[in-house]
Every structure is written in structure tokens, then in C-alpha cells.
C-alpha positions, -999 to +999 in steps of 0.1 A: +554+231+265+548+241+302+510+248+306+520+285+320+540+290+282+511+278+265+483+296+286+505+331+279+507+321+242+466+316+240+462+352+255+489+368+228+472+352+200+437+365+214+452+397+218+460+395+183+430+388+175+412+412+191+434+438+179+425+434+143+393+427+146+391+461+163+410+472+133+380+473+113+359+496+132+380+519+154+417+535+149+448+525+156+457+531+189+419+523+204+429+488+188+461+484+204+440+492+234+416+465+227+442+438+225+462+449+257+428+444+275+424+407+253+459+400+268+452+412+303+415+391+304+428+361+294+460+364+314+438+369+347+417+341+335+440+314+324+459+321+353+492+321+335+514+341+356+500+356+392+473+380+397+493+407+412+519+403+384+492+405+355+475+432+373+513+450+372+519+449+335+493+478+325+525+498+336+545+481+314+521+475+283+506+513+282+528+530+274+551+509+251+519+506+227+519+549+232+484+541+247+491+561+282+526+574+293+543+557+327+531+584+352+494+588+342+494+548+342+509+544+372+487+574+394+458+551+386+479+523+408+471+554+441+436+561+441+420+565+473+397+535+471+427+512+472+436+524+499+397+523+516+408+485+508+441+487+529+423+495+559+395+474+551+419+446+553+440+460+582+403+459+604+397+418+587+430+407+601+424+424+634+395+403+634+408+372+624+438+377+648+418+379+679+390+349+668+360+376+669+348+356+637+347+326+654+324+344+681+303+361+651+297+327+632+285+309+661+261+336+666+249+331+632+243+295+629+221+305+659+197+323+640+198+308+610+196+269+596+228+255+599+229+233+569+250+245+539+220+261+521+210+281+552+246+293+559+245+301+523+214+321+524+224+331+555+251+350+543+241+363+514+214+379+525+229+396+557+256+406+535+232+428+509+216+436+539+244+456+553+257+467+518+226+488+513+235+508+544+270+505+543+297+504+513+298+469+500+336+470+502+330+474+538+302+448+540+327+423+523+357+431+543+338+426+576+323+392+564+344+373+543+366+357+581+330+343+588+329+326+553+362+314+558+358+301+591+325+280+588+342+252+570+371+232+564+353+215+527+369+236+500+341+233+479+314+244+502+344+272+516+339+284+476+299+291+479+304+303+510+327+334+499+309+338+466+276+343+488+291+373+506+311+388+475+276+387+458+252+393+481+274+426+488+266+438+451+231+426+448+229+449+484+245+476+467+220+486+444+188+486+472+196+521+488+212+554+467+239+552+491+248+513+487+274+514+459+291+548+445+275+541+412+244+549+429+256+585+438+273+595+404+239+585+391+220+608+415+244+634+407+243+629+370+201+635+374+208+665+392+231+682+369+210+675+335+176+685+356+162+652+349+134+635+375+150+633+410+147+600+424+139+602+466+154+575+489+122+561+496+115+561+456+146+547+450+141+514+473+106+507+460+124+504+425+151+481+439+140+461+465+116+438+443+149+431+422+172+425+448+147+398+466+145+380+428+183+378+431+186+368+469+164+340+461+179+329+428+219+335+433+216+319+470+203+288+454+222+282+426+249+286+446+235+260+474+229+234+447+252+197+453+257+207+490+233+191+509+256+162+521+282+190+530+286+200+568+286+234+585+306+238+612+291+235+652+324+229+667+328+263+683+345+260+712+346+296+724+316+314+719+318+340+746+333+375+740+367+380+759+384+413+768+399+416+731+374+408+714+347+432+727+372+459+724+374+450+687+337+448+684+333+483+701+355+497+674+339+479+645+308+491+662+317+528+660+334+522+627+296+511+616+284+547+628+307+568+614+306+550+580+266+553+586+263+590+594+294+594+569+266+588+539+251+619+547+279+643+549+307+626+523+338+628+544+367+602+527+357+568+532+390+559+521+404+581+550+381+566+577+389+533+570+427+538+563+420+556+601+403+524+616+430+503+600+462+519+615+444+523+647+447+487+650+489+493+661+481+516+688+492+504+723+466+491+746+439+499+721+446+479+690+458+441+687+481+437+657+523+440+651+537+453+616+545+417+610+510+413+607+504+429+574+524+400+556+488+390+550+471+421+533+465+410+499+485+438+481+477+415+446+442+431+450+453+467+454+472+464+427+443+446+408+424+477+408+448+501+400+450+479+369+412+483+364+415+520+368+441+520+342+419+506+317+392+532+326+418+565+325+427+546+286+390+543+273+387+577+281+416+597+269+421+570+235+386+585+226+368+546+228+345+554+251+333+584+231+335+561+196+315+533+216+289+559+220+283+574+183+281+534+176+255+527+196+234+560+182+228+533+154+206+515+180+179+544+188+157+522+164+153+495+180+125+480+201+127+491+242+130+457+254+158+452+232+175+484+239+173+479+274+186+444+271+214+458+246+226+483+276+223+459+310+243+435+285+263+459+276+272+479+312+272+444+328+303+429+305+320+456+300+321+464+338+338+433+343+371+447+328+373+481+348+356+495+379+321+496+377+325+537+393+347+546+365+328+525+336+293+544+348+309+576+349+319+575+311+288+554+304+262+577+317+267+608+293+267+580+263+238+566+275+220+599+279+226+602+245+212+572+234+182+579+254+177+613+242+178+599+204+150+571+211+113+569+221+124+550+253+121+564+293+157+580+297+155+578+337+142+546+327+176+537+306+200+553+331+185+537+363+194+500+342+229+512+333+233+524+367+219+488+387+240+466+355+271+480+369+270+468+409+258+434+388+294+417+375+299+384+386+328+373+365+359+390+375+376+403+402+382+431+390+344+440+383+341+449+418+350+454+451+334+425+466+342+402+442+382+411+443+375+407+485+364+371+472+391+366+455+415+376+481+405+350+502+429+327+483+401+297+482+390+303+447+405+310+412+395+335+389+383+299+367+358+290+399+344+331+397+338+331+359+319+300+362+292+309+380+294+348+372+291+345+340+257+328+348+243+352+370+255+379+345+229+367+324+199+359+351+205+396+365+204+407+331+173+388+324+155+397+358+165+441+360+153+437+323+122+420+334+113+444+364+123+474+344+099+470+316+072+455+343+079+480+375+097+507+364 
């Protein structure tokens, strides 16, 4: 049997699986729902038929298990962060068009080592650097033609991407405006009048977990590359005409997106804006033609992911999930809190970490309000667990960037991720019960 039969079989029979062992804890159609999502896991990860093709059949599956209808499947395939991602990758093919990467990197490997473990570090750390001022969508949009460029050794090409796609989340969770979880948690404070947390307050909680995992992910990921060359070879490393244009744009586009934070005009729209600015005459560099390369497998990848989200809501298993884990109030804090970054950090890896922390918050608030534990305390975890997914591309935005790239499989991602799942639930378990 062809590898591709056999890999879709596996998924059907976990499916199966899955959907009677859900059997004996939820109902019937919250089960059916646990198996589509069986199917739809292992189909990403076995690879068995093409991302954008798995990522379709939400549309497909839904409604003929009666778990969502066609049309409030398919609205979840239109939300305005995918298309925040079509301009994102409009503005990264600009880029890549006109060589400003190439000018960028060089610039780089000026200031930093330029062995693989510098670049690596490198990287990482300037990407969660701009992340926790900027979105980390944005961050991995504008970064991800440097990883690509610096080498022509797939295997170093891989660390290279996973550093930016990572160090974007890690990034994320440093500033209350890095990642939108941040800001539905915020929010969320706000409207049950708990404790306020101030910008300032917020960093000096963050910052110490952040550098733990700049340090650790970085070098994991830098391990067996020492014999592996960065590329010097860069011939051109002076602006032209073009390319200063472009970085005048990016430049403003940095601003906007900046001064945006304050006042919470559509991201989505000033990207999309950004990216169709690119055609104009005399201003912009690209041709229609160009967009054969936007990755429309990854739009379409998230629209799955917001699928699954819209389902665990309206089925009533998010709600079910909740009165189950009232059963854990008991329990020691440490292992509560361990039981929740666990928990967020997984199950984030199956939907959008925005739409899992807006169903996750009011169940955690519960759980809070029924133990002797800090409930700012237990949100602030939930809240930092779900920027930290490092399995799937679907978990979040920088990760799916990664996987755009088209240098890695979902098989390379879930290698590593599913290790640094476990040290960033370790370490924000760690600094919560030490720090916080």
C-alpha cells in the first residue's frame, strides 16, 4: 500500500479512537468532534495529503458529522487576521523581489558572530525583540527572507527559520501589546475588576522568562552545527534606489504598527494597505504575477484552526472541559499551575492561541475562584502558555510563517516543539511559583 493510503488510514483509525474514547466522558456530537480533530492532527502530521488540502476539509467534515453547518464553517476561512497574513506576505515578497534581505543579513552578520550559533542567537533574539513591540506575525513576516537567505545547508536553513518563528512567540509575551492574547487578557482583568496589571508591571513579570527561554531554545536549537557555514558571500551590500524605497515604507509601516498599539485601528487593514501598495506605479515593485508565491496553504491553515475554535464553543466542549477541571480545585498550586500551562500549551496547538484564551479564560477564572490558589496568578500562566506552542503550525502565527517557508515539515516542527513545550512549561511554572 502507497505510504500516503496507509498514513490517511493511521489518522482514520486514531480518529476512531479518539472518538470513543471521548465517548465515555462527553456526548455524542462533542465526540464526533474530538475525532474530526484526531483525523485532522494526524493528517497535518503524517503529511498524508497537502497542508492546504487537510486544512480544507473542516468544510467538508463539519458539517456532515452535524458538528457546524457549511456557512458558519466556512466564515471562519475570512477572518481578518488571515488577511493581516496576506499583506504580511505581499510586503515579504516585495522584499525578497528587490534583494533588501540580502542587504539586511549582511548587516547582521556585522553585529553579531557569524558562526551558526551566533546567527541562531542572532535571530532569535532580534526577532522577540521586535515581537514585544510589534505583532509577532509582523516580526516573522519581516524576518523569515533573512533566515532563508543566510544559507544554502538545509539543515542549518531549518534552525535558522525555527529561531525566528520562536523567538517571535517567546517575544510575544514580554510587553501587553506583543501577542493579542496579551490584550484579551488585560481586558478580561478589567471587566471582572480584578488587579490591573501596568506595562511596566507587566514586563518585570515577563522579561526574567523570556531571557530563560532566549538562552535555552537558541541553544538547543544551535546544537550539531558548529561545522555548518554561514554565509559571507554578499556581494551587494549597499542600498540601491529600490531598496531604500522599500525600507522607507517598511520603515513607516514599523510606525504605524507602533503608534497603532495605542489607538487599535485594524492591523489586518494596515497590513492588507501596505501589501497592495506594493502594485502602485512608481512607488511599489511587484506585478500580479508575483503573488503565485503567497502561501494561500497557510491562510487556509488558520481558517481551519478557527474552525475548530467556533466548534469547541458552540458543541458546549469547551464549557464541559471546564466543569471537569472544577474536580481539580483540590490539588496542590504547583500542580494546578502545571495542570493549566500543560493544559493551554497542548491544546493551543490545535486552534489559535487568540480564540483558545478567549474560551479558556472564563474556565479558568472558574477554576481559580474554586481553589486557594492566586487567580491573577492562574490567568497570567494560561495567558503566557498560549504564545508558548511549538508543535504545530497551526498553534501560531509565527510558527505557520515557519512553515510557509517550505524548508521544513510539520515532522521537523513537532520534533523540537514538542520539546520546548515541555521546557516552557517547566520554566513559566518555575518563575510563576518563584516571581510571581
Amino acid at each position: 500500500m502507497d505510504t500516503s493510503y496507509k498514513n490517511i488510514v493511521v489518522a482514520l483509525v486514531l480518529a476512531l479512537i479518539g472518538y470513543f474514547l471521548a465517548g465515555t466522558i462527553f456526548g455524542e456530537v462533542q465526540s464526533r468532534l474530538i475525532g474530526a480533530v484526531v483525523f485532522l492532527v494526524s493528517m497535518w502530521t503524517n503529511e498524508a495529503l497537502p497542508l492546504g488540502a487537510v486544512s480544507l476539509l473542516p468544510i467538508i467534515l463539519f458539517p456532515f458529522l452535524d458538528i457546524l453547518s457549511v456557512n458558519a464553517t466556512t466564515v471562519n476561512y475570512s477572518k481578518s487576521i488571515i488577511f493581516l497574513f496576506l499583506g504580511g506576505f505581499l510586503m515579504a515578497i516585495a522584499v525578497e523581489k528587490i534583494g533588501l534581505h540580502k542587504v539586511i543579513a549582511h548587516k547582521l552578520l556585522g553585529i553579531f558572530p557569524s558562526t551558526a550559533r551566533g546567527v541562531i542567537f542572532a535571530l532569535a533574539v532580534t526577532s522577540a525583540f521586535l515581537s514585544s513591540l510589534l505583532s509577532n506575525t509582523t516580526t516573522a513576516l519581516l524576518l523569515m527572507p533573512i533566515a532563508m537567505f543566510l544559507t544554502d545547508i538545509h539543515k542549518l536553513k531549518i534552525r535558522l527559520v525555527l529561531s525566528v518563528a520562536y523567538g517571535a512567540s517567546i517575544g510575544g509575551i514580554i510587553t501587553p501589546i506583543g501577542t493579542p492574547p496579551n490584550l484579551i487578557l488585560m481586558g478580561f482583568l478589567q471587566d471582572n475588576n480584578l488587579e490591573m496589571l501596568t506595562f511596566v508591571g507587566w514586563m518585570f513579570k515577563t522579561i526574567p522568562l523570556a531571557i530563560i527561554m532566549l538562552t535555552i531554545i537558541p541553544y538547543i536549537l544551535s546544537i550539531g552545527t558548529k561545522n555548518l557555514e554561514i554565509s559571507n558571500d554578499l556581494e551587494n551590500n549597499k542600498l540601491n534606489g529600490e531598496q531604500k524605497r522599500l525600507l522607507y515604507i517598511l520603515g513607516t509601516l514599523v510606525v504605524v504598527l507602533f503608534i497603532n498599539s495605542f489607538f487599535k485601528v485594524s492591523e489586518a487593514g494596515i497590513l492588507l494597505a501596505y501589501g497592495l501598495f506594493m502594485f502602485m506605479p512608481k512607488i511599489g515593485f511587484m506585478e500580479w504575477e508575483d503573488t503565485r508565491k503567497v502561501p494561500y496553504e497557510i491562510m487556509f491553515l488558520f481558517g481551519a484552526g478557527f474552525s475548530i475554535a467556533k466548534a469547541f464553543g458552540s458543541t458546549g466542549l469547551a464549557f464541559d472541559i471546564s466543569q471537569l477541571l472544577l474536580s481539580l480545585t483540590e490539588l496542590s498550586p504547583i500542580i494546578l499551575i502545571l495542570i493549566v500551562a500543560a493544559l493551554i500549551t497542548f491544546t493551543t496547538e490545535v486552534t489559535s492561541n487568540t480564540a483558545l484564551i478567549s474560551i479558556a479564560l472564563p474556565i479558568i477564572f472558574s477554576l481559580g475562584s474554586a481553589s486557594n490558589i492566586d487567580l491573577n496568578l492562574l490567568l497570567m500562566v494560561a495567558t503566557i502558555c498560549a504564545s508558548y506552542a511549538f508543535m504545530l503550525p497551526i498553534a501560531t502565527p509565527p510558527n505557520a510563517i515557519a512553515m510557509s517557508s517550505h524548508v521544513l515539515t510539520i515532522k521537523d516542527m513537532a520534533s523540537y516543539g514538542i520539546m520546548f513545550n515541555i521546557i516552557a512549561i517547566v520554566m513559566t511554572t518555575a518563575v510563576a511559583m518563584l516571581l510571581w
